[in-house]
Structures are given as structure tokens and as C-alpha cells.
N, C-alpha and C positions, 0 to 999 in steps of 0.2 A: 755051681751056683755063683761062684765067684766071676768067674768068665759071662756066665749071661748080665750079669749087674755091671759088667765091665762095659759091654756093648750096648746095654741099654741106658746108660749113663748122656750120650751125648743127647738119643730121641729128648729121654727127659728134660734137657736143659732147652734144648729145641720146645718145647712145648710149654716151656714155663715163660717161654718170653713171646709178648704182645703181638700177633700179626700187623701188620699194617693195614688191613683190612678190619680191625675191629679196634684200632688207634680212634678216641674220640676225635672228633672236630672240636675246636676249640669254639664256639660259637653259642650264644647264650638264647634259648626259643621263647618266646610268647605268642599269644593270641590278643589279638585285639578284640573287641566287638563294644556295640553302644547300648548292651542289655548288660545291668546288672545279674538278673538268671541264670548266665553264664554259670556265675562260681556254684551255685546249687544244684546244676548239673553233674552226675555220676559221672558220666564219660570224662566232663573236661578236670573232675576230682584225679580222677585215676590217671590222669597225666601228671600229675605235682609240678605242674608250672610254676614260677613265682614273678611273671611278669605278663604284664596286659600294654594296651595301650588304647587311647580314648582323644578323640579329637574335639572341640570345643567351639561356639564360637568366641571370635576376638573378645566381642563386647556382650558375652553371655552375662556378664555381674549386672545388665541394666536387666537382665531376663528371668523373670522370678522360676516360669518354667525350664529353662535350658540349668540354672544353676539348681532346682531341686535334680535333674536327673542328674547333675555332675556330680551331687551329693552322693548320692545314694549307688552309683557308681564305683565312686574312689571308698567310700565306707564301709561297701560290700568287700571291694579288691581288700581292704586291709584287715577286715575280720577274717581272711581267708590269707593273710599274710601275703600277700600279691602287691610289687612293685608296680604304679603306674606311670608310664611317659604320658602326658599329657598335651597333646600337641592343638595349638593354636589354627583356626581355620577360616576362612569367609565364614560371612552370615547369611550367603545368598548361594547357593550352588547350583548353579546354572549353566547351560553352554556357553552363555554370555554373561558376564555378572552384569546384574542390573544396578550393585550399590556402588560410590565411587570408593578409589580404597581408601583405607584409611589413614589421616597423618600420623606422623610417629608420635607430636604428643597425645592423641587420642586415644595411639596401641599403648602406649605406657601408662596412661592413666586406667584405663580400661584391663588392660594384661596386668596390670602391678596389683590391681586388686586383686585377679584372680590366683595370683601367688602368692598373695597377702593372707587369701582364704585355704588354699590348697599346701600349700610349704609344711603348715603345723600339722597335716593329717598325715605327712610323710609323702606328699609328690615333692622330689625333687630333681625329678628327671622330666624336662620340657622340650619342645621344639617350638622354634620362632614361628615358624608358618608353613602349614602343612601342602606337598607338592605345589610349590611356589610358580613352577614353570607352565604349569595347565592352565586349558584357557578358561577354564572356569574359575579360574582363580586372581583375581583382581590385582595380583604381583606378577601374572602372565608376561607381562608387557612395561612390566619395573623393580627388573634385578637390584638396581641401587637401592629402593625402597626395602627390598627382603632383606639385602643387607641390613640396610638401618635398623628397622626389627631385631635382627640379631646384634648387633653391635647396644641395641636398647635393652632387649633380654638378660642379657650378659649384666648388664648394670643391676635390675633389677632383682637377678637372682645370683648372688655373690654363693659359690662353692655347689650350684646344682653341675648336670649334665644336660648340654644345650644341643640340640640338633639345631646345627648353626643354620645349614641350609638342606632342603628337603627336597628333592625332585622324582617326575615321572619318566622313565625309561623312554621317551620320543623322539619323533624329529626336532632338531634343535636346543637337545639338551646341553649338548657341548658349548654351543656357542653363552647361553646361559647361565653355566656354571663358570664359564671364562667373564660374564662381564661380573656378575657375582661377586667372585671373587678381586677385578678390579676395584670394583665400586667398596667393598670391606675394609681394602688396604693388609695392615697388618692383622687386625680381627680375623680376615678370610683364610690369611699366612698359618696364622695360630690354632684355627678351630680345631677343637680333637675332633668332631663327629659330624659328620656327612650324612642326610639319609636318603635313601631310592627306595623306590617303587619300580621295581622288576617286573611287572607282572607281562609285558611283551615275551621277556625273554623267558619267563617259567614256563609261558602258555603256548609259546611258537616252538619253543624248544631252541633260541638262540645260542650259536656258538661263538669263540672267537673267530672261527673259519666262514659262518655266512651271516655275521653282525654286518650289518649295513647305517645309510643314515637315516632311516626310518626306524631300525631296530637297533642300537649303537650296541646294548649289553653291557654287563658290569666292566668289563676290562676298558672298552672305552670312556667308560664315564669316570673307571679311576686313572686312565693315561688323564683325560680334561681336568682332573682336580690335580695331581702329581706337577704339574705345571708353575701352580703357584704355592699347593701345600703339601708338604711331605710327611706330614704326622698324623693326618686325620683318619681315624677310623671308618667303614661305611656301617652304617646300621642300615639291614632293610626293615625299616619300620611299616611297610606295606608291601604285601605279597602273599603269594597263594596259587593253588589251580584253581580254576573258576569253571564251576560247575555249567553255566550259561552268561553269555555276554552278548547281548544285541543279537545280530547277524552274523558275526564272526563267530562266536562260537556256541552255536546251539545246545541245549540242555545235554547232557551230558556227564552223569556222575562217573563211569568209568574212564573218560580221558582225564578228566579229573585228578582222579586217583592218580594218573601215571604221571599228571604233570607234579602234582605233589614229590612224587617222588622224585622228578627232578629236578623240583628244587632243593632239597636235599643234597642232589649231588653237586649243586651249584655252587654250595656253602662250605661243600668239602673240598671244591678246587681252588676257592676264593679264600679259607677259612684266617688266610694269614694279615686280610684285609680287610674282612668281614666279623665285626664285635656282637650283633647281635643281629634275632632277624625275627620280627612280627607277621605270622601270618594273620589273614583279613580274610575271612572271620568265623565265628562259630555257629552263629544260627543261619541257616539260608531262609528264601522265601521261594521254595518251591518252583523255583525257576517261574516265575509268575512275574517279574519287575526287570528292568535291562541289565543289571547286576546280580550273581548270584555265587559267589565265594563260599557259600558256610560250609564247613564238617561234619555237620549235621543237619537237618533240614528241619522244616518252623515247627516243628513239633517233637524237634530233637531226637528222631533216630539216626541214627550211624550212619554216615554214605561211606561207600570206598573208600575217601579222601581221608576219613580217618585211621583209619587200618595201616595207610602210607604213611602218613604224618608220623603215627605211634612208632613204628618201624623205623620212619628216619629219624626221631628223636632220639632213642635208645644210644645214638652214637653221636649223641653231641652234648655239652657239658649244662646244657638249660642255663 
């Protein structure tokens, strides 16, 4: 007896310590979406998330109807103990913005309310302006301006967490995130938190081996920030498999599924540069509109994508 407990001494010690295969990712998950519903949802209860995220427009406080949903929103997230990043966005989203953008004392007057209202319900996690580099987005075509925003944010909200600057995975995001950060100065040098939208490279299945300038991927977009800032974190604050997208990627709940899962493993090779990551989003629309992300679909049963999702959560710290 003595002899077998002799030699089964090392298996056990072997067994008792962590695979690296079932090592958490350090990386914290939420779900975005723009329906309060969400949190009364079974499915997304049984995940125990404690973070969302919700996009706004700039000048929603002049919007009776944009700030009752934002109400009812963040009041919902918090009855259900749920963190919301709050991220600032055009008022017009369009291929082309049709509104000019807006000046910075306009976004401060206009955002400073919204933090004014939003701060005491417990948002204190913001972003300046949401995928700043897209052309539907009125700062497409004025990095300094997005800077400003954030350089204005930062005053406005003394001790939140600022997505200083926010971008989409595209062509010419590098060059973007370099005048960005010229135009910031030391702000840009300092910012903890960086966010992207990956969804190129979840959905193409982007490596660092066939990232291109079309499809750059996380590693390059963190060499173009590493340049001027060395301490910023990336939040993906947008991302997902996408069920259906336009022409490229036709309805499709199973590939879905798998890109899901790749992003997961995206999170796991990035995790040491990557603080938090929002997939987009929980409800779909039945593949019926040129975007379609959800987990579930407009009548909330389970696709695929959820099954992956559950699965890569289990190994990440939410």
C-alpha cells in the first residue's frame, strides 16, 4: 500500500495543478445591445454577465425620446447589477453623414449633460465617440476633432474610464490612429484604453500571417497605437460572428457559431493586451436587415452562436 501511494503521489500532484488549457483568459465579457429586454431574458440571466454597453446620440439630452430609452436602459442594467459603458455616437448614421460634426463646445455642452444625468445612476465607464474612423461617422475625416472629444471628456468626467479613442478594424485605420494620437498630444501618450471593432477579423478569420491593409487585425492596430502609447489597454467594445451582413456574408447561423468561437480564441492570444471585450449583440432581426449579430434571434431563441459564446466564456474571468 505504501509503495502504490508512493507512485501515485507525483500523478496526483500532476493533477492538482491548472492545465494551461483551462488557465482563464484574463479578459472581462459583456454584451451590448440597445433593448432593455435583454436583462429579462433567461438565456442572457444564465450567463451572469455584469457588463453591457449602449451607444447614445451626442445630443440625445435635447431628445425626449432617445433619453427616455437611455433611461430605461441603464435602470434596467442596474436593477440587474450590470455595468454600462456608455458610448457617445452620431445622430445621423448614414453612409454619408448628412449632419456637420459637431463643435467641441456643443459636444460638451450637450455630453456634459449626459454625464450629469447618467454619472449618479452609476455609468462611469464612457467612450468619447463611438468607431470614430467610419465613414458614417462625421470624425471619419477629423482625427483631431476625436481627439478633442476625448481631451473634453476627460475634463468632464474626472475619475470615470474613457474609451479615449474607438475604431473599426479597416482600411486606413493605422494611418488614423497615428494622426489621433498626434493631434491628442500627451492625452493620446496617457490614455489607458483604446477600443476596436474587430469584426473583419472575427468574421474573415484574420491572422497575423494573412492580416493585410484592408484587414490590418489586432496586432497591427496595437504595433499603430505602441508608437506613441505604451500603456493603453484595447477594449473590444464591438464585436461578434455576424449571423448575416449585406453580401459578404449571407445568413448563416452556423458559421456564426464558429466565428464566435474565434473570437474567443482571439482574446486568449491577445489577452495580455486585451482588458475587456463586448460582443454586439443579443437580439437579432432574423436576418431580415443588412446587419444581423444577435445570439439570439427577435424572438429570443438560442442560435449556435450562443452555445460558442457560453463555452468561450467559461474561460474568461467576465
Amino acid at each position: 500500500m505504501i509503495r502504490r501511494l508512493t507512485l501515485l503521489l507525483p500523478i496526483l500532484g500532476l493533477l492538482a495543478i491548472p492545465s494551461a488549457a483551462s488557465a482563464k483568459t484574463n479578459v472581462a465579457v459583456g454584451v451590448g445591445d440597445q433593448s432593455p429586454k435583454m436583462f429579462d431574458d433567461a438565456n442572457w440571466q444564465a450567463l451572469k454577465l455584469k457588463k453591457t454597453r449602449y451607444f447614445i446620440e451626442w445630443n440625445a439630452i435635447q431628445q425626449p425620446a432617445e433619453i427616455a430609452d437611455a433611461d430605461a436602459f441603464v435602470d434596467a442594467a442596474r436593477a440587474h447589477g450590470v455595468k454600462v459603458l456608455m458610448h457617445i455616437s452620431t445622430d445621423d448614421i448614414n453612409s454619408t453623414p448628412r449632419r456637420p460634426l459637431p463643435s467641441v463646445s456643443a459636444y460638451k455642452t450637450n455630453v456634459g449633460a449626459l454625464i450629469k444625468r447618467y454619472r449618479p445612476k452609476g455609468v462611469t465607464d464612457w467612450g468619447a465617440w463611438n468607431e470614430a474612423n467610419h465613414k458614417s461617422q462625421p470624425t471619419s475625416k477629423n482625427p483631431k476633432r476625436a481627439a478633442q472629444f476625448y481631451t473634453t471628456m476627460k475634463s468632464l468626467c474626472n475619475g470615470c474610464k474613457i474609451v479615449a479613442l474607438d475604431v473599426l478594424d479597416q482600411a486606413g485605420v493605422e494611418k488614423y490612429i497615428a494622426s489621433w494620437l498626434k493631434a491628442a498630444g500627451s492625452a493620446g501618450k496617457t490614455a489607458k484604453v483604446i477600443g476596436v471593432h474587430n469584426y473583419s477579423q472575427v468574421n474573415r478569420r484574420i491572422t497575423e500571417k494573412n492580416a493585410s491593409n484592408r484587414y490590418p487585425g489586432v496586432a497591427r492596430i496595437l504595433k499603430a497605437i505602441r508608437k506613441k502609447n505604451k500603456v493603453a489597454k484595447l477594449w473590444l467594445t464591438e464585436t461578434g460572428g455576424v449571423a448575416a451582413f449585406g453580401s459578404a456574408f449571407p445568413c448563416d447561423t452556423s458559421r456564426q457559431a464558429n466565428r464566435t468561437k474565434y473570437m474567443f480564441d482571439l482574446i486568449k492570444k491577445y489577452d495580455k493586451n486585451i482588458e475587456r471585450l463586448y460582443s454586439y449583440n443579443w437580439f437579432g432581426f432574423g436576418c431580415s436587415t443588412g446587419f444581423d449579430a444577435g445570439l439570439v434571434d427577435e424572438k429570443g431563441a438560442p442560435r449556435p452562436a450562443l452555445s460558442a459564446f457560453r463555452t468561450g466564456l467559461k474561460n474568461t474571468t467576465r
